[in-house]
N, CA, C and O atoms as a Maestro MAE file, in Angstrom:
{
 s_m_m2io_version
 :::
 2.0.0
}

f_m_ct {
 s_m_title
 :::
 protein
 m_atom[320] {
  # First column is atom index #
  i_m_mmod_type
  r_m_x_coord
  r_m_y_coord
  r_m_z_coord
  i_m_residue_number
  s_m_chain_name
  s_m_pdb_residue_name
  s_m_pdb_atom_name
  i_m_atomic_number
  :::
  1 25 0.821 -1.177 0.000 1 A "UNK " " N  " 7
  2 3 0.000 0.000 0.000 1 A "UNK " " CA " 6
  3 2 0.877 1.258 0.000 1 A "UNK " " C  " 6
  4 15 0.704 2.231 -0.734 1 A "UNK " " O  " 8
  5 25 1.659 1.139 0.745 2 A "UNK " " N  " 7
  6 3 2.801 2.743 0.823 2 A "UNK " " CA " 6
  7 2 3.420 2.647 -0.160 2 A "UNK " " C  " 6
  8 15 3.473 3.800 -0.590 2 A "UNK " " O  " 8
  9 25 4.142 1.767 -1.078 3 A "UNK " " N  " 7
  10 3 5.175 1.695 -2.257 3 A "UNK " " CA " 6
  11 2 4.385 2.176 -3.048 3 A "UNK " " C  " 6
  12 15 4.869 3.148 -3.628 3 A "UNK " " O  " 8
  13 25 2.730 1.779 -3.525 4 A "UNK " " N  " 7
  14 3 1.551 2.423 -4.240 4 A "UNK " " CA " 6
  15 2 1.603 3.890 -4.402 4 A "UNK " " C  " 6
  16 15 1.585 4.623 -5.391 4 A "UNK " " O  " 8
  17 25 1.680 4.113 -3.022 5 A "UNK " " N  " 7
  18 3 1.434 5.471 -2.983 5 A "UNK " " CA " 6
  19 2 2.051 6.680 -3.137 5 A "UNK " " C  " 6
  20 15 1.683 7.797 -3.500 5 A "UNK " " O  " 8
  21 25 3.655 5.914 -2.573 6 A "UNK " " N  " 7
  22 3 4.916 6.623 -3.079 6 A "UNK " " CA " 6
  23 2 4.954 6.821 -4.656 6 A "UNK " " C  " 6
  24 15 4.887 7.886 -5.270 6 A "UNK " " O  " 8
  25 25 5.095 5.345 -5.233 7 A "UNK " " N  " 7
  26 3 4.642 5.653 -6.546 7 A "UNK " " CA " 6
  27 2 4.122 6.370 -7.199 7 A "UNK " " C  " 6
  28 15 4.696 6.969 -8.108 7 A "UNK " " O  " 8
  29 25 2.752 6.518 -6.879 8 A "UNK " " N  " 7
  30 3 1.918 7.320 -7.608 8 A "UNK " " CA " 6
  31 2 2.202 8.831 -6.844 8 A "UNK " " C  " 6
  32 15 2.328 9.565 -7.825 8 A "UNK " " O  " 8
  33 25 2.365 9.662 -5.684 9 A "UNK " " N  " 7
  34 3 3.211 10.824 -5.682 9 A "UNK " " CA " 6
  35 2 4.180 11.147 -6.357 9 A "UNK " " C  " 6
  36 15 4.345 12.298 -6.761 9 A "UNK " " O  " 8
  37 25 5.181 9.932 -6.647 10 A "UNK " " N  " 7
  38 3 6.386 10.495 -7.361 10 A "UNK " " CA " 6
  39 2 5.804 10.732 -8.870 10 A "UNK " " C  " 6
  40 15 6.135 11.738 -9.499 10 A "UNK " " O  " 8
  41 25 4.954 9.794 -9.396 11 A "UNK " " N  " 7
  42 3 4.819 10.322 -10.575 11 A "UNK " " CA " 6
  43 2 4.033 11.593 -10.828 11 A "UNK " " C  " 6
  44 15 4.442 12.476 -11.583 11 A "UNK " " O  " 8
  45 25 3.008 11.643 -10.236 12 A "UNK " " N  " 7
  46 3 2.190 13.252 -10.047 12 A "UNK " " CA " 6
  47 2 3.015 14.142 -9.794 12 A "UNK " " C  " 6
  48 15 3.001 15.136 -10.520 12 A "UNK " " O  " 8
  49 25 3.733 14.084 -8.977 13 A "UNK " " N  " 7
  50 3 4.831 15.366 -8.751 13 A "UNK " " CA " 6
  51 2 5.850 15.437 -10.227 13 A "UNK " " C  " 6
  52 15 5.914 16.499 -10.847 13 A "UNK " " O  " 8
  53 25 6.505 14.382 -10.629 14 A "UNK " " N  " 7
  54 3 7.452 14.548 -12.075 14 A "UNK " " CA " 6
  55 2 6.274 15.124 -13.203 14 A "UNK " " C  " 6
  56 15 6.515 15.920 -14.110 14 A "UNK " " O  " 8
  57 25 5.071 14.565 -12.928 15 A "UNK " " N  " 7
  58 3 4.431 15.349 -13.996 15 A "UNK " " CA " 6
  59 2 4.097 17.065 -13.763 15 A "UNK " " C  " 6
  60 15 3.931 17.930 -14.622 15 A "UNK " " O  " 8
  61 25 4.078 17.147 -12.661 16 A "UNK " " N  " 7
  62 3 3.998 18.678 -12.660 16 A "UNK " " CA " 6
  63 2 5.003 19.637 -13.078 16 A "UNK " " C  " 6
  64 15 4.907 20.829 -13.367 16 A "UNK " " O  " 8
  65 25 6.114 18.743 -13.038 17 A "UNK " " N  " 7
  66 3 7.785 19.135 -13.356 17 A "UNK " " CA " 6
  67 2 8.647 19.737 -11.675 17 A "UNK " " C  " 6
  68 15 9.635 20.402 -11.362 17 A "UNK " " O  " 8
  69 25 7.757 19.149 -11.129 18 A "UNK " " N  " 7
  70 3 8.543 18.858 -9.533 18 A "UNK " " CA " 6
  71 2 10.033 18.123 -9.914 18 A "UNK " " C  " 6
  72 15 9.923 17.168 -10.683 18 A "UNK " " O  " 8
  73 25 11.231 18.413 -9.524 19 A "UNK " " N  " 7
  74 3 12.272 17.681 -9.428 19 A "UNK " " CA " 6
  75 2 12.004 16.873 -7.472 19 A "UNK " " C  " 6
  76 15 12.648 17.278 -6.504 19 A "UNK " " O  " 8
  77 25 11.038 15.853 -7.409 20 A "UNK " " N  " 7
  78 3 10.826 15.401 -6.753 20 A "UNK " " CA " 6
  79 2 11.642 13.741 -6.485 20 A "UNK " " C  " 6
  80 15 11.767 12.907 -7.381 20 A "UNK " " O  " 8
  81 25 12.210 13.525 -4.782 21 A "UNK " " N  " 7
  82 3 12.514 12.384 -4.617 21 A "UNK " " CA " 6
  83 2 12.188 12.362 -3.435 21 A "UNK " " C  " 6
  84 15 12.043 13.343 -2.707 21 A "UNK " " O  " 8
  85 25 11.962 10.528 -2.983 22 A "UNK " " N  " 7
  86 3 11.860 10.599 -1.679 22 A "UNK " " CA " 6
  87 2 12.887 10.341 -0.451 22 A "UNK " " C  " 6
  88 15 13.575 9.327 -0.337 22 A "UNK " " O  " 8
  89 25 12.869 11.554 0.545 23 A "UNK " " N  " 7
  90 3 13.860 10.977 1.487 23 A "UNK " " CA " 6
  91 2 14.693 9.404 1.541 23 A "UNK " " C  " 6
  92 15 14.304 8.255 1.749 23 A "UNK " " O  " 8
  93 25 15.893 9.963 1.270 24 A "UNK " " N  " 7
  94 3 16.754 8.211 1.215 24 A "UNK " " CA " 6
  95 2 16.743 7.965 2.934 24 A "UNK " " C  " 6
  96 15 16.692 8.811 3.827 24 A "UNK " " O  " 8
  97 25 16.798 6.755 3.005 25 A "UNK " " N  " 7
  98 3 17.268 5.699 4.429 25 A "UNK " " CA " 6
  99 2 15.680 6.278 5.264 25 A "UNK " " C  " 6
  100 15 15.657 6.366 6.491 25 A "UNK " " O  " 8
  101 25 14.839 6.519 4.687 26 A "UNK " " N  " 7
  102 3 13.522 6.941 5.410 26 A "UNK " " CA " 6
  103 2 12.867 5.888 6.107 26 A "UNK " " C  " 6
  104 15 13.164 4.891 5.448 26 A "UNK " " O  " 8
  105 25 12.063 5.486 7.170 27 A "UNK " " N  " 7
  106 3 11.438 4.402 7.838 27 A "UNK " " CA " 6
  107 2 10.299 4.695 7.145 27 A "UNK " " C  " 6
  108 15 10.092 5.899 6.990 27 A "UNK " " O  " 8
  109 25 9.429 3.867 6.641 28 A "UNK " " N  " 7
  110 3 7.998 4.046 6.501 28 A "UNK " " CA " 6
  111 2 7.429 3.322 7.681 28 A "UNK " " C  " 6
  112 15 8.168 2.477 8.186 28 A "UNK " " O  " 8
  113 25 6.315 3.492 8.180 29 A "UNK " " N  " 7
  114 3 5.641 2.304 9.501 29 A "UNK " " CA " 6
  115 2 4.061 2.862 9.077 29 A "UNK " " C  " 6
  116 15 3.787 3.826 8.364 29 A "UNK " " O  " 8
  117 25 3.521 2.312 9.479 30 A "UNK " " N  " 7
  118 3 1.896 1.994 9.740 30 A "UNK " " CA " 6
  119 2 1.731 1.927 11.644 30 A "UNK " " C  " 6
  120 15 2.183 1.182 12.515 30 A "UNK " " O  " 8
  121 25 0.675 3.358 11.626 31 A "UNK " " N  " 7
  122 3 0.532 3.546 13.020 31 A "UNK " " CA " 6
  123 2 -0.535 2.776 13.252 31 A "UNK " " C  " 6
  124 15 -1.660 2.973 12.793 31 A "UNK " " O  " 8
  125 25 -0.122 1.676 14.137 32 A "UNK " " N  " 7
  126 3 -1.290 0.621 14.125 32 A "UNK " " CA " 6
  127 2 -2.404 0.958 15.771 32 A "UNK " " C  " 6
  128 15 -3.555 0.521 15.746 32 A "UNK " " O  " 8
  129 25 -2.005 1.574 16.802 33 A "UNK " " N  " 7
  130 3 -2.560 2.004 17.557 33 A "UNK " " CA " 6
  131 2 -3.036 3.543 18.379 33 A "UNK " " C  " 6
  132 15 -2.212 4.457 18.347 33 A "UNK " " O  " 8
  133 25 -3.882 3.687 18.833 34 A "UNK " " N  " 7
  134 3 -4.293 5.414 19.221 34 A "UNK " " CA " 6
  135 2 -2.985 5.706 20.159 34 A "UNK " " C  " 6
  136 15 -2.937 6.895 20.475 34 A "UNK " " O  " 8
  137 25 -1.637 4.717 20.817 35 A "UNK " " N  " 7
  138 3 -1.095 4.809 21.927 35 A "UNK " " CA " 6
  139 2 0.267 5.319 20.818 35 A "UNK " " C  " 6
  140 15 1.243 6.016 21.097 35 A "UNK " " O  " 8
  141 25 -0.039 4.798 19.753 36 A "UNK " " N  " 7
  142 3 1.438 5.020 18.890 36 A "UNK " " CA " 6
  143 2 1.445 6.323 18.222 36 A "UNK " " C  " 6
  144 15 2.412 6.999 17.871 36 A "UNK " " O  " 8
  145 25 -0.266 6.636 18.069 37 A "UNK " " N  " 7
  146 3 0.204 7.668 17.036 37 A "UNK " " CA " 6
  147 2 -0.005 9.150 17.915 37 A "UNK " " C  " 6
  148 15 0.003 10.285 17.439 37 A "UNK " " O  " 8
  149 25 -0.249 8.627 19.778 38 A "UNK " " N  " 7
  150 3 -0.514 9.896 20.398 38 A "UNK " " CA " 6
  151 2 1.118 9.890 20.423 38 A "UNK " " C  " 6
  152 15 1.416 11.079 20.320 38 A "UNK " " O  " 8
  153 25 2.255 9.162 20.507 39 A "UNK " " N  " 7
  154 3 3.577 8.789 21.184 39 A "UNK " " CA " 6
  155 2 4.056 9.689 19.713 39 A "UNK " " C  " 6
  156 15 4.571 10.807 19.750 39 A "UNK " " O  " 8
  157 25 3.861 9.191 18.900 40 A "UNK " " N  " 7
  158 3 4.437 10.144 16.899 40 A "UNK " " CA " 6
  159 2 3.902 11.248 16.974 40 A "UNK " " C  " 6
  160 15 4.572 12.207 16.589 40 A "UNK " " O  " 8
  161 25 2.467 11.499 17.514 41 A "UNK " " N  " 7
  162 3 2.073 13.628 17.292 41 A "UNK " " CA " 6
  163 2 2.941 14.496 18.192 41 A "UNK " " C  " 6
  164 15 3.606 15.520 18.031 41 A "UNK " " O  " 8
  165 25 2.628 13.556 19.351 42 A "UNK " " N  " 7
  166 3 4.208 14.447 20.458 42 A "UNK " " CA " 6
  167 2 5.462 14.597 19.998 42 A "UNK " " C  " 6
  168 15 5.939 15.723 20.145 42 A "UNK " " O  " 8
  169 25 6.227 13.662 19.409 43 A "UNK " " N  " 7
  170 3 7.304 14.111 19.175 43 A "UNK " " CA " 6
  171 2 7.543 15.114 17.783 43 A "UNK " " C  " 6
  172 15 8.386 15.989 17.583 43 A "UNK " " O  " 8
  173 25 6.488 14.622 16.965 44 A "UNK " " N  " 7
  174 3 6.207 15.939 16.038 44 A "UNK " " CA " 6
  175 2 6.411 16.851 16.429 44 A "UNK " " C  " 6
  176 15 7.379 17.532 16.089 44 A "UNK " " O  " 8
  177 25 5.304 17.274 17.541 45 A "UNK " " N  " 7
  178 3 4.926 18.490 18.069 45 A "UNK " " CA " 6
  179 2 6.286 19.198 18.768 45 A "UNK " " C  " 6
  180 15 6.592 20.363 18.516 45 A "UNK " " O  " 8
  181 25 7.165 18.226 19.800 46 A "UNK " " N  " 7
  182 3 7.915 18.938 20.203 46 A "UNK " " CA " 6
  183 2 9.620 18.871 19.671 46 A "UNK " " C  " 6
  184 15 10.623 19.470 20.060 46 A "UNK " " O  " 8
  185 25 9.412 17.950 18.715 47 A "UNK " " N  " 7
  186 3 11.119 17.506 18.098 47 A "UNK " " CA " 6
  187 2 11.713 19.426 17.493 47 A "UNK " " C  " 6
  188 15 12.888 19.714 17.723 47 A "UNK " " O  " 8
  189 25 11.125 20.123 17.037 48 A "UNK " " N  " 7
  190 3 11.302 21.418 16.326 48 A "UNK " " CA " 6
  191 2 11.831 22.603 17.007 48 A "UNK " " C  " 6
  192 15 12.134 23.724 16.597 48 A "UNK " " O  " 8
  193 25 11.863 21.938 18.385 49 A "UNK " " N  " 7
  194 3 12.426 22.755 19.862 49 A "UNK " " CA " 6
  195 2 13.509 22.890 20.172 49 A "UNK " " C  " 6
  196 15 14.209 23.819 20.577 49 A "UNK " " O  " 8
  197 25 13.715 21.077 19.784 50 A "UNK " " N  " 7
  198 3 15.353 20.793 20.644 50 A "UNK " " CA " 6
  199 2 16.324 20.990 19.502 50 A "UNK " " C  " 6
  200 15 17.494 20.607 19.530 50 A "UNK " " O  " 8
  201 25 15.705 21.663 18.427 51 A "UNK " " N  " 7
  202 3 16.944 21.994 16.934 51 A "UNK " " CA " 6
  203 2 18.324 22.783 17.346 51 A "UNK " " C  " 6
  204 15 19.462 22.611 16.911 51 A "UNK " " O  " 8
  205 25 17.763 23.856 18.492 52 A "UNK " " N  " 7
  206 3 19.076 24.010 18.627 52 A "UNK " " CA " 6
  207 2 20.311 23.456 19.889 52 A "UNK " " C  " 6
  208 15 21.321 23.960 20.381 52 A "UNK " " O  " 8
  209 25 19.666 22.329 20.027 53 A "UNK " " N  " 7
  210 3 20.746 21.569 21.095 53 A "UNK " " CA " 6
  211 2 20.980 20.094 20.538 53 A "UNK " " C  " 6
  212 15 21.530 19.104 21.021 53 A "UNK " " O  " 8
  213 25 20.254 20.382 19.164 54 A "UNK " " N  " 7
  214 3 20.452 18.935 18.345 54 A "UNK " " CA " 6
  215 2 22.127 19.176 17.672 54 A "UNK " " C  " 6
  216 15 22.547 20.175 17.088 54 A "UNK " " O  " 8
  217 25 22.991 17.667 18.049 55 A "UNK " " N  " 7
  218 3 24.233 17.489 17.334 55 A "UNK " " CA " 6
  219 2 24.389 17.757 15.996 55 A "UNK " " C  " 6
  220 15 25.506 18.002 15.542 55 A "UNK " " O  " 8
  221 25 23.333 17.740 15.262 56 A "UNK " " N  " 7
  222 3 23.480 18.059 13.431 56 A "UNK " " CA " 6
  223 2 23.416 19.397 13.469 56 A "UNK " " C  " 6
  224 15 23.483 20.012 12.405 56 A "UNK " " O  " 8
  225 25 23.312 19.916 14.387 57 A "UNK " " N  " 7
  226 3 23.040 21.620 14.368 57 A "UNK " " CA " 6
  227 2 24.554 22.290 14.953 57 A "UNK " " C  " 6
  228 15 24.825 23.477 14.775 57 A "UNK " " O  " 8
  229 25 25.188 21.633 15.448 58 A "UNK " " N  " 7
  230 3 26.378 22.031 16.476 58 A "UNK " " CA " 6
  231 2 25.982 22.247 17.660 58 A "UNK " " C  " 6
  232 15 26.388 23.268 18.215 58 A "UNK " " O  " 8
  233 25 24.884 21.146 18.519 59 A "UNK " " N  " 7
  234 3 24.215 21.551 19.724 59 A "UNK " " CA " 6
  235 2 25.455 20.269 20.666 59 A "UNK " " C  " 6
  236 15 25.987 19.296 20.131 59 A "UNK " " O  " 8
  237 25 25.565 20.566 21.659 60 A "UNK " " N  " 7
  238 3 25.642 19.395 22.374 60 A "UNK " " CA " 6
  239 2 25.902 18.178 22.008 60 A "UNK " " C  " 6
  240 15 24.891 17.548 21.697 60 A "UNK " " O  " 8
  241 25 27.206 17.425 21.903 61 A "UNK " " N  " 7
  242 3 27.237 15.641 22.095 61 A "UNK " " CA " 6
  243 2 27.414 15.704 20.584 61 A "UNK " " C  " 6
  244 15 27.147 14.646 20.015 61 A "UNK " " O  " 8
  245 25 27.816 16.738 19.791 62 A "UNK " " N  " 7
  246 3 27.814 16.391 18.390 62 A "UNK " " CA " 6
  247 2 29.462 16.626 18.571 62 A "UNK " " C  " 6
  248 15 30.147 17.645 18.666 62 A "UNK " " O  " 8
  249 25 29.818 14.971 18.571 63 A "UNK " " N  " 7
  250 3 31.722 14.690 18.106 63 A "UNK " " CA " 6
  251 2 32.104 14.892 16.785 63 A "UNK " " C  " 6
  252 15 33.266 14.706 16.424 63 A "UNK " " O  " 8
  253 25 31.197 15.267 16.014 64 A "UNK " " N  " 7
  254 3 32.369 16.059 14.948 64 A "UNK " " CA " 6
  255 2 32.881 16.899 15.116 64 A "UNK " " C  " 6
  256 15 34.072 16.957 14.808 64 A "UNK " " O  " 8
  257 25 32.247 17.922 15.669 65 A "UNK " " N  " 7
  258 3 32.807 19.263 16.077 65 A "UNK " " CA " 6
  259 2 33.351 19.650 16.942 65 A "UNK " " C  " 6
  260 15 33.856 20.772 16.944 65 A "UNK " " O  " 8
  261 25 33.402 18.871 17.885 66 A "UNK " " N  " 7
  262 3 34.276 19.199 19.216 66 A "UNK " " CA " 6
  263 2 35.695 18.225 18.490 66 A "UNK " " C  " 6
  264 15 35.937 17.324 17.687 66 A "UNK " " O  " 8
  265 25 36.406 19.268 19.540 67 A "UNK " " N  " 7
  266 3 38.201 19.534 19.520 67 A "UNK " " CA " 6
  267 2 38.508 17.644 20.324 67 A "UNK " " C  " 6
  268 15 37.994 17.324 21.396 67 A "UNK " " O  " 8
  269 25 39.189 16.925 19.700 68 A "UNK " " N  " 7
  270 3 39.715 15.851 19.774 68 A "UNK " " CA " 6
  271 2 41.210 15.875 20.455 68 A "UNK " " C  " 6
  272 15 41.902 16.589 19.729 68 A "UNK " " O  " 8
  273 25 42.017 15.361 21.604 69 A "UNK " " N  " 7
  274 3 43.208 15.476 22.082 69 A "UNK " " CA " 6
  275 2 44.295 14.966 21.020 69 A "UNK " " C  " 6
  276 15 43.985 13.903 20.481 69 A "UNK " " O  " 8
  277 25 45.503 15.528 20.624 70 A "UNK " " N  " 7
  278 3 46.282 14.607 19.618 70 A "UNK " " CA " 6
  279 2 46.562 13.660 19.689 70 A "UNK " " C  " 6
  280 15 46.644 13.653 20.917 70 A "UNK " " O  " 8
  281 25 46.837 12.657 19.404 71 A "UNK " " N  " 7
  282 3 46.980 11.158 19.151 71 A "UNK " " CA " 6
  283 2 48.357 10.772 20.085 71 A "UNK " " C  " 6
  284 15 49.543 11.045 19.899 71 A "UNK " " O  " 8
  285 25 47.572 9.904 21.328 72 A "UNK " " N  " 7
  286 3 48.762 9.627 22.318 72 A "UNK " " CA " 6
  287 2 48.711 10.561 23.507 72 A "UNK " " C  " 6
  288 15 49.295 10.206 24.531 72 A "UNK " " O  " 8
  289 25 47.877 12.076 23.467 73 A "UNK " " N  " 7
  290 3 47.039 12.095 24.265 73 A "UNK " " CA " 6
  291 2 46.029 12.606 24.636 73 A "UNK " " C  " 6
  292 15 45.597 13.732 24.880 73 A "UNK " " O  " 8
  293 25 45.539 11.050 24.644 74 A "UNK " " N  " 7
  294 3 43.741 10.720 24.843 74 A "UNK " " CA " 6
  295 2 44.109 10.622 26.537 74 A "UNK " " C  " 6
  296 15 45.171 10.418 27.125 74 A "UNK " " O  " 8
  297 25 42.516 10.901 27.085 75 A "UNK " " N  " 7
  298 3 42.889 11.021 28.206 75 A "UNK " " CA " 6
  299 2 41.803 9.275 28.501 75 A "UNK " " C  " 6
  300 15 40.601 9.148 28.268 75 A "UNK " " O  " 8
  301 25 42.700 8.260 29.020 76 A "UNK " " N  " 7
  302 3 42.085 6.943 29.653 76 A "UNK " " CA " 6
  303 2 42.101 6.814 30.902 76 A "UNK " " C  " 6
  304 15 42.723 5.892 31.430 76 A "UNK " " O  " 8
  305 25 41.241 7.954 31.778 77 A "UNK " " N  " 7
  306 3 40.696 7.634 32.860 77 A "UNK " " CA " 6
  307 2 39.584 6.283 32.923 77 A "UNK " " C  " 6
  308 15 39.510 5.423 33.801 77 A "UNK " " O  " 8
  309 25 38.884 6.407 31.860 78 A "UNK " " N  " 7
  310 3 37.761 5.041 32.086 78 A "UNK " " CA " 6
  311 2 38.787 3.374 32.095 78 A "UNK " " C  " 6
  312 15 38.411 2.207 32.203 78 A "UNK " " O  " 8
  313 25 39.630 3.748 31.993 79 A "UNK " " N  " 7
  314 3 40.618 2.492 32.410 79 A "UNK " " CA " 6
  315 2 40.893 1.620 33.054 79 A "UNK " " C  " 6
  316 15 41.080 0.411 32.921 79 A "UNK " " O  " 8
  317 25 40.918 2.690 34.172 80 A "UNK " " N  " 7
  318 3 41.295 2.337 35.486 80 A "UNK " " CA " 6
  319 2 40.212 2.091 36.646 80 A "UNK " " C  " 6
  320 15 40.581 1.785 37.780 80 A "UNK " " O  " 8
  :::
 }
 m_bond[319] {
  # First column is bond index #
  i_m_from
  i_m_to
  i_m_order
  :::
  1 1 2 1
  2 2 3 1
  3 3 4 2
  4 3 5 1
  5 5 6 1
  6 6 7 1
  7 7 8 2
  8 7 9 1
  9 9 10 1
  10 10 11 1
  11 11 12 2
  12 11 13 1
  13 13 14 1
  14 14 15 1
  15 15 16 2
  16 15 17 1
  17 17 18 1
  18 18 19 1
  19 19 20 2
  20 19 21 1
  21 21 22 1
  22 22 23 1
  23 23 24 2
  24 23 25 1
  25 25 26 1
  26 26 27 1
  27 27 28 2
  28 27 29 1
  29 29 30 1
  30 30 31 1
  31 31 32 2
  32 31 33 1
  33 33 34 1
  34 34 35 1
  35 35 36 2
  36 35 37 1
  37 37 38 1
  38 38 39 1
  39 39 40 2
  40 39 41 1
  41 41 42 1
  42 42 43 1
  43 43 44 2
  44 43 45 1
  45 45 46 1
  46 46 47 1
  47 47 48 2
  48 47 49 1
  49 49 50 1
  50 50 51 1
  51 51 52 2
  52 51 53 1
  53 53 54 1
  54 54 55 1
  55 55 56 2
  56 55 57 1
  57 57 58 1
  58 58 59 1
  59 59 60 2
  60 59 61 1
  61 61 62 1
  62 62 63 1
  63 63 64 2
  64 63 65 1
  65 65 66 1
  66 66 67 1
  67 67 68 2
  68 67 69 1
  69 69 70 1
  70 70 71 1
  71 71 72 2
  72 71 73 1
  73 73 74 1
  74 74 75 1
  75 75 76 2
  76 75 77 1
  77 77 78 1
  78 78 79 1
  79 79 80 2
  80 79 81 1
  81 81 82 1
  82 82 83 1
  83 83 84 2
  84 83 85 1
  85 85 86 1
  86 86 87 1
  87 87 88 2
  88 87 89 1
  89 89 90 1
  90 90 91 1
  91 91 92 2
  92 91 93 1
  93 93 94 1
  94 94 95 1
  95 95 96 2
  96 95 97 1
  97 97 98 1
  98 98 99 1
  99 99 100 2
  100 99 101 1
  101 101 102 1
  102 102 103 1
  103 103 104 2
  104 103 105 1
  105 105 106 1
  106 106 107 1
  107 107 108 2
  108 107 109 1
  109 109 110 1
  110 110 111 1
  111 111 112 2
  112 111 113 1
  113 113 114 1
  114 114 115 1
  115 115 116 2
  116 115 117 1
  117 117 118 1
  118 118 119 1
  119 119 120 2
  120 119 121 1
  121 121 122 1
  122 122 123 1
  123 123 124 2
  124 123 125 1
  125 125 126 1
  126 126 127 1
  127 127 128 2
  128 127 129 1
  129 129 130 1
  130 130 131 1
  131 131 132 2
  132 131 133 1
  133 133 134 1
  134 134 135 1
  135 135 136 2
  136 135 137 1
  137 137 138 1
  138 138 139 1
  139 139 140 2
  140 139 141 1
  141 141 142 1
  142 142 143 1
  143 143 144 2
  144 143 145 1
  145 145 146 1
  146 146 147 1
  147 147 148 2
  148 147 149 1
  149 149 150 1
  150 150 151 1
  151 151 152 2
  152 151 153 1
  153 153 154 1
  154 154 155 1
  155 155 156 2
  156 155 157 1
  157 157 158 1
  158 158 159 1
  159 159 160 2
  160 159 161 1
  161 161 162 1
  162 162 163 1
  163 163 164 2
  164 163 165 1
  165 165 166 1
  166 166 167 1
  167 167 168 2
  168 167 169 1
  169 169 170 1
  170 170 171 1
  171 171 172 2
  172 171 173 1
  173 173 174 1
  174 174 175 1
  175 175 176 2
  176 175 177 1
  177 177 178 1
  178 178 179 1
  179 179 180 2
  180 179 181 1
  181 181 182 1
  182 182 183 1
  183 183 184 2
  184 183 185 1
  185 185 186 1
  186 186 187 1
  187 187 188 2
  188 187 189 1
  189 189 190 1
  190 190 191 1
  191 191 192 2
  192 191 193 1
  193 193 194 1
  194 194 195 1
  195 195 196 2
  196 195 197 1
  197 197 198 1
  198 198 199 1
  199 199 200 2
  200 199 201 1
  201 201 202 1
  202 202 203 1
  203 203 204 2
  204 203 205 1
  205 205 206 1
  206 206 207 1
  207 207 208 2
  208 207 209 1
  209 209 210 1
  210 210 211 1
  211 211 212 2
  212 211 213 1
  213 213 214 1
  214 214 215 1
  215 215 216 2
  216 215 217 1
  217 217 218 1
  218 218 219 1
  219 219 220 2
  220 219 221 1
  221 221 222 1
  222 222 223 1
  223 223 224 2
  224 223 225 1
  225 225 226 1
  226 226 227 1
  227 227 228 2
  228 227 229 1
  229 229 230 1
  230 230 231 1
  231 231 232 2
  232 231 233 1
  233 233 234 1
  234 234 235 1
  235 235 236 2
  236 235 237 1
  237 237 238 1
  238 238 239 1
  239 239 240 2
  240 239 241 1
  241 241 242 1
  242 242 243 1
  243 243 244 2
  244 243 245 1
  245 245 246 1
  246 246 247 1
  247 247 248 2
  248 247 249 1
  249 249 250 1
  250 250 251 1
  251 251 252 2
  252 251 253 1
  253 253 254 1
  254 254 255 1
  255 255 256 2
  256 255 257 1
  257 257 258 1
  258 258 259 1
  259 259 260 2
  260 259 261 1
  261 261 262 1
  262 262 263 1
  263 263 264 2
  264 263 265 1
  265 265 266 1
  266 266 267 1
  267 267 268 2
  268 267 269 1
  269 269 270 1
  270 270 271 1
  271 271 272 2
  272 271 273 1
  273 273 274 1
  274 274 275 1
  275 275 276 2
  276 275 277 1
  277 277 278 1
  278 278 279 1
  279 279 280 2
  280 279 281 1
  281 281 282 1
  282 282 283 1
  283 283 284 2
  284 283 285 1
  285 285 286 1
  286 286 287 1
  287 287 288 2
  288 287 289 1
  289 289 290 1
  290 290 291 1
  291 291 292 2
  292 291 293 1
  293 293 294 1
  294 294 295 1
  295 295 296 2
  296 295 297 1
  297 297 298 1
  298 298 299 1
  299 299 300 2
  300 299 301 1
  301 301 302 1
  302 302 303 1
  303 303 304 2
  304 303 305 1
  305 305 306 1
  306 306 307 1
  307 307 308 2
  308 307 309 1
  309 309 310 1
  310 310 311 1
  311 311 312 2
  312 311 313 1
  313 313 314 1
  314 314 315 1
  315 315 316 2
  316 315 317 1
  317 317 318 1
  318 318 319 1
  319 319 320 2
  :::
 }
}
């Protein structure tokens, strides 16, 4: 039913002359209960908040961007 439907969006959209694709590595799911899809509107509702303490943003806990010690020294307190 969803591959259907993807389908037929992608082609309605190329016919409009949309340069349309769909999100790669995307989950599709089927909200099968009122407990799942109150648990999916919440985080809808509040995921748009935490953008700026989200790691893809340069918020917090995002190790790309933080400063790395040079090689040899790392600090191995969890070692011991």
């Amino acid at each position: 039913m969803i591959g259907g439907y993807k389908s037929a969006v992608t082609k309605h959209a190329r016919r409009l002359g949309f340069d349309f694709a769909w999100q790669t590595r995307f989950w599709d799911h089927v909200i099968r209960d009122e407990n799942e899809y109150r648990r999916i509107a919440k985080y809808i509702n509040e995921n748009p908040q935490k953008w700026e303490n989200d790691k893809l943003n340069g918020g917090k806990g995002n190790k790309v961007l933080e400063e790395y010690s040079p090689y040899g020294e790392e600090d191995w307190y969890w070692m011991t």
